[in-house]
N, C-alpha and C positions, 0 to 999 in steps of 0.2 A: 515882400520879396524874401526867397530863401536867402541866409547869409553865405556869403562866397570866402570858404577857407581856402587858404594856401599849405600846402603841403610838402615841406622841405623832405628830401631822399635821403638827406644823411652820406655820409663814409659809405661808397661804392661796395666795399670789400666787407661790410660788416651787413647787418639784417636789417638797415632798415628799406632798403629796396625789397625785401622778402615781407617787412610788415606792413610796407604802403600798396605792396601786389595786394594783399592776403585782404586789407581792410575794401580796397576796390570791390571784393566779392560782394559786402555787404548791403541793406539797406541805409542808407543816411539820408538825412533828412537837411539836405545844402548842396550847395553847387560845391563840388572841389576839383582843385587844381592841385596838378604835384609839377614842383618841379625837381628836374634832371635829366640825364642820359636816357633818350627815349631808345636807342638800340640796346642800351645795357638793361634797361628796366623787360625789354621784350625777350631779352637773352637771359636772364634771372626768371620769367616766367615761364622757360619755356622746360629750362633744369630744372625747377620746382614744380613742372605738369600742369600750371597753373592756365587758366582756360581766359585771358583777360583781352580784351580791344582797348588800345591804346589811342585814344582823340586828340588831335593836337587843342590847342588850348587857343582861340580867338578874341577874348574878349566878352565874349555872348553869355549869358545867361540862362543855367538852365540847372535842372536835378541831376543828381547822380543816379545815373542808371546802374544797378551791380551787374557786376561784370566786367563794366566797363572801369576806365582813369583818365580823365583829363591829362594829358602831359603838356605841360610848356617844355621843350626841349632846350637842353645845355649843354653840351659835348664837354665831354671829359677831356684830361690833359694825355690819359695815358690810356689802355684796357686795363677794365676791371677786373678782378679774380679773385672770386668768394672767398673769403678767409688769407687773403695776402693784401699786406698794408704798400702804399706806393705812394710817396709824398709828393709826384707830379700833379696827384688829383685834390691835393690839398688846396691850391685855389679853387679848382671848380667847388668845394667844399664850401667855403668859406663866400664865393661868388652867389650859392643858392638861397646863403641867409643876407646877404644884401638885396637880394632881387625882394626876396621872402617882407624884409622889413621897409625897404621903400615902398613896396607896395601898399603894405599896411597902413604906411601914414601919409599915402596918397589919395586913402579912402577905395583901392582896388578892393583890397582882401578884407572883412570884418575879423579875421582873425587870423593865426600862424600857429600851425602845428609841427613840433619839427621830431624827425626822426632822429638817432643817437649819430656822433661825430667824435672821432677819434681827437682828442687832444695832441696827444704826444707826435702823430703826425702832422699833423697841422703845425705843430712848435719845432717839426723836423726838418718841415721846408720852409724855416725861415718866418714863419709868420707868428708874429703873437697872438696867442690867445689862451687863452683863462677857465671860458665856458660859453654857454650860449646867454646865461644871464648879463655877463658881464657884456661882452656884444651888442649883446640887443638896448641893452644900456647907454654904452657911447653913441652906440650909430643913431639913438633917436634923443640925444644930450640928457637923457633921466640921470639926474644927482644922485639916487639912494634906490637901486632896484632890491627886490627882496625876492630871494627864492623861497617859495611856500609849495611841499609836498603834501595832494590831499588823497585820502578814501572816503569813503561814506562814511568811515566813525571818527576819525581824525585826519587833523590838521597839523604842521608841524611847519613852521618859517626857522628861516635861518639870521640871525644877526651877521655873520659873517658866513661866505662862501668858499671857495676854492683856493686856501691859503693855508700854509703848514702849521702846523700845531702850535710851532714853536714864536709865529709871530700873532696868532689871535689876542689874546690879553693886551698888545699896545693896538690892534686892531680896535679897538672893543672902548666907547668911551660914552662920556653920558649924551654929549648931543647926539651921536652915532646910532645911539638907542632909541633915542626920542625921535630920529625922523624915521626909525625903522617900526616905531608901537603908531605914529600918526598915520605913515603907510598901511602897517593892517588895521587900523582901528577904522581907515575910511574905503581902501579897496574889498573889505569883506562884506562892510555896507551896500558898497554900488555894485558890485558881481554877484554876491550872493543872499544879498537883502537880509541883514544879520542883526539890521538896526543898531546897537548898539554892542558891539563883538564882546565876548569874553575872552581876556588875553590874561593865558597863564604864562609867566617868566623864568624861566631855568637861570641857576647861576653857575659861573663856571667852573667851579671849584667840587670834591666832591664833600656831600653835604652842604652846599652852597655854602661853601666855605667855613663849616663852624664856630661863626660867630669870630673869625677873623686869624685863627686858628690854622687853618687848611687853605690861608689865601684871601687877600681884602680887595680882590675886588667889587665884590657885593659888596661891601660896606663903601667904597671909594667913588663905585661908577654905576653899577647896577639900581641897586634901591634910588640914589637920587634920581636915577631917566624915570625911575616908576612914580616918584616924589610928583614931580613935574608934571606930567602928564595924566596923575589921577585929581591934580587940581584943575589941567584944562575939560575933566568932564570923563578921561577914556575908565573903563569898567579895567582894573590888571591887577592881579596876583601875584606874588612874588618877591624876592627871587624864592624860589623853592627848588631843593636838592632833583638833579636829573634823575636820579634812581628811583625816586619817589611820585614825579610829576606824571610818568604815563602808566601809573599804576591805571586799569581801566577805570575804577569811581575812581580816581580825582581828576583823570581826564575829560571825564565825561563833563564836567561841570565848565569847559572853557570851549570856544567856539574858535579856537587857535593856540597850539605852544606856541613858546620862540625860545629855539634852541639858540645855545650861543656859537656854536662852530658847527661844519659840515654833519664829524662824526659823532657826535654829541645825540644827533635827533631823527637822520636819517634810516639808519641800522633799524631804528624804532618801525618807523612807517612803515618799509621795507621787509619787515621781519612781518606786520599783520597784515600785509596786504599786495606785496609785492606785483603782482599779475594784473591788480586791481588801481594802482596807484597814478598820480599824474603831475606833473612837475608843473606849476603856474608859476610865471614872473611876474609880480607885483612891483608897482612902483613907476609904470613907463605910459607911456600915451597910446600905446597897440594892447591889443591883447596876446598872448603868449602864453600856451599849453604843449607840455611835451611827455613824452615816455620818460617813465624811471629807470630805465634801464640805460646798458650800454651799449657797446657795437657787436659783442657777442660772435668774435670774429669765426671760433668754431664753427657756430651754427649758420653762418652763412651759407647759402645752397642749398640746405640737406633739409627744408621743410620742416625740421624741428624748432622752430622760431614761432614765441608765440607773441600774436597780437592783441593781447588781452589790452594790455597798458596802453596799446595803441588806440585800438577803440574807444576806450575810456577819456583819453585824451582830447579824441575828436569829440565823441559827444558832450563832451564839458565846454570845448570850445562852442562848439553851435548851442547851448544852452546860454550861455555867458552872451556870446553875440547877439542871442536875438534878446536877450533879457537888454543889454543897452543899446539896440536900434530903436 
């Protein structure tokens, strides 16, 4: 059977209602489902000239036809308006990725693709939240999820996510490490049959700390998680200087970085691949691929919105699902 993604809309007001029209045109190779405002998704296609039949979503089983989008519909709190933020719609926001994740771990969806969501409105109407990792982490009880941005030539995880500069380093400790190298050492296995991963280490410090010089936490917390877990069997390098690590040969030789904070690794991925790139949450009992981008409030409406990342996304996810169905 094709696998049956789900497809979250994202922040009304930003493009991912313009990247989930845009990806409908195409071939895929799976049944999907979006959910959202199914009069807002037909009023976003109709400013963007976009030619799409909107299905309501049953249950049933079937292929993507292009052209067409499954909608499971969810009414919004408020009207949308491309490029204007409104915190009324922040539950429905936050509503699409519970539907999105219970599903997943009801066995509905084989996997969840989600579009970009405005943080700081969601945190404006009252609601906490962090990211989609972080999310999708509590709601399915995963201890240690990991954000891993991929392209075809790299890979880059994160030790720590969506947290200020200035609190990473007591973030940052050696078991903290160790379930973060045992997470990728086993989910790059089962997703993308890696057999045994090459895991290069960043340290945080720059020069990984110059021998103790520039900052000890390499020598205090880093090298021991590596300590540790090159005794249980994993393949890891490191710590080695960031400046040094995505030089292209010595990247080449590791089948995943791990950065240790957001902007540490991302900038990286982002700078060779931006259009091409795909956000995966490692660490949870769903699977979970998303765009690298953001809400890109500007370009809301105006068809200058591209869904390269989007596609990417999906087709990673329907590779990944049918690889573990």
């Amino acid at each position: 059977m094709l696998p049956r993604i789900v497809l979250t809309s994202g922040e009304p007001a930003g493009i991912g209602p313009d990247v989930c029209l845009a990806i409908a045109a195409r071939h895929l190779d799976c049944d999907l489902v979006c959910l959202g405002d199914r009069e807002m998704l037909a009023e976003r296609a109709r400013v963007l000239g976009m030619k799409i039949e909107l299905r309501p979503y049953d249950g049933t089983s079937h292929r993507h036809a292009p052209g067409s989008l499954t909608v499971e519909h969810h009414a919004l709190q408020a009207p949308a308006v491309a490029g204007r933020l409104d915190a009324r719609n922040s539950r429905y926001v936050v509503h699409l990725l519970e539907r999105a994740c219970d599903g997943a771990l009801g066995g509905e969806f084989a996997a969840i693709v989600t579009a970009p969501v405005h943080k700081g409105a969601i945190n404006d109407a009252g609601i906490p939240f962090t990211g989609h990792t972080e999310f999708f982490a509590n709601r399915t009880h995963a201890p240690r999820p990991v954000m891993m941005l991929a392209t075809a030539s790299l890979r880059v995880a994160l030790a720590t996510t969506h947290l200020p500069l200035a609190r990473v380093s007591a973030a940052i400790t050696t078991d903290s490490l160790c379930e973060v190298l045992e997470i990728l050492d086993r989910d790059l296995a089962r997703w993308w049959g890696a057999g045994r991963p090459r895991i290069g280490v960043c340290g945080l410090n720059p020069h990984a700390g110059e021998g103790g010089h520039l900052g000890d936490e390499e020598i205090r917390v880093i090298t021991p998680a590596i300590a540790r877990m090159r005794e249980r069997g994993l393949r890891i390098t490191g710590p080695l200087p960031a400046d040094t690590i995505f030089v292209p040969r010595v990247h080449a030789d590791f089948d995943v970085v791990l950065a240790m904070y957001h902007d540490q690794g991302l900038p990286v991925i982002k700078h060779t691949g931006f259009e091409s790139a795909v956000n995966v949450t490692l660490g949870l009992p769903i699977l979970r691929t998303s765009v690298d981008h953001g809400t890109a409030l500007d370009l809301a409406g105006t068809g200058q919105a591209d869904a390269g990342s989007m596609a990417v996304a999906l087709d990673l996810a329907v590779q990944l699902a049918a690889r573990a169905a």
